[in-house]
C-alpha positions in Angstrom: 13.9 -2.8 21.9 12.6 -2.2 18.4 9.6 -2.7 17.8 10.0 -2.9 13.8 12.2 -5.8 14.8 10.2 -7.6 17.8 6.9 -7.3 15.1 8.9 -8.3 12.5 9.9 -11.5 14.1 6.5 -12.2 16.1 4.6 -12.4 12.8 8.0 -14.7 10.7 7.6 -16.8 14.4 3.7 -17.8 14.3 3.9 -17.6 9.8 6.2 -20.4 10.7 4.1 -22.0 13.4 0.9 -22.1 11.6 3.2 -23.4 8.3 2.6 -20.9 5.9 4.9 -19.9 3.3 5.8 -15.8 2.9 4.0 -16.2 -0.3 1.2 -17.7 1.5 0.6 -15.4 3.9 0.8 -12.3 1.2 -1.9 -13.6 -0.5 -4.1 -14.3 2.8 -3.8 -11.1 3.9 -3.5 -8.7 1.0 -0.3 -7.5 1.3 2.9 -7.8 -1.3 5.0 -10.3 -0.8 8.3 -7.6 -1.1 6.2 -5.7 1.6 6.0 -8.4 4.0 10.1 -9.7 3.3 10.7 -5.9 4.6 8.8 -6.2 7.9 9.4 -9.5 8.6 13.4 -8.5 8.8 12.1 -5.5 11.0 13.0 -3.1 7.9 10.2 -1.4 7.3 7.8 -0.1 10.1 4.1 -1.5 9.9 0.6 0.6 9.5 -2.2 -0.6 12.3 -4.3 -1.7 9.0 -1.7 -3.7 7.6 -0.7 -5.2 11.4 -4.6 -6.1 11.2 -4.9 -8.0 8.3 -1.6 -9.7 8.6 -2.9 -11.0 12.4 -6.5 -11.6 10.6 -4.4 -14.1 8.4 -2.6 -15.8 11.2 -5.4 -15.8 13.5 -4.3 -14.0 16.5 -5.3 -10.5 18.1 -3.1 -8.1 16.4 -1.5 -6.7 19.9 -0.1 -9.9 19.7 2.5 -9.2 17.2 3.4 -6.2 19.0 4.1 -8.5 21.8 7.9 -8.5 23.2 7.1 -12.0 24.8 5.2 -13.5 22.3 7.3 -16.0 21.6 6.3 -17.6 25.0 2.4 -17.4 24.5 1.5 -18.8 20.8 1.1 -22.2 20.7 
């Protein structure tokens, strides 16, 4: 398991769920847009601030996009 990958995909999985646009979630949550294209394809490894303010923005507890079987628990 990587976890680049398994946060990388939690966070493009709920973006997607809560219908928010890479763009729009870049802006919600301070980060650059070419930052979060990196960690969504599990490229670039995340810091716990960033991982905060991305969750902050889609409204779930960050350990959630840590979460191997998140997937299964966002609704």
């Amino acid at each position: 398991m990587d976890i680049r990958r398994v946060t990388g995909d939690n966070i493009r999985f709920i973006r997607q769920k809560r219908k928010l646009s890479q763009e729009a979630l870049a802006a919600k949550s301070g980060i650059s847009l070419s930052y979060l294209k990196y960690v969504e394809k599990g490229q670039y490894g995340i810091s716990i601030v960033k991982l905060e303010k991305i969750a902050k923005a889609l409204k779930v507890v960050p350990g959630l996009l840590l979460d191997p079987g998140a997937h299964y628990r966002i609704e």
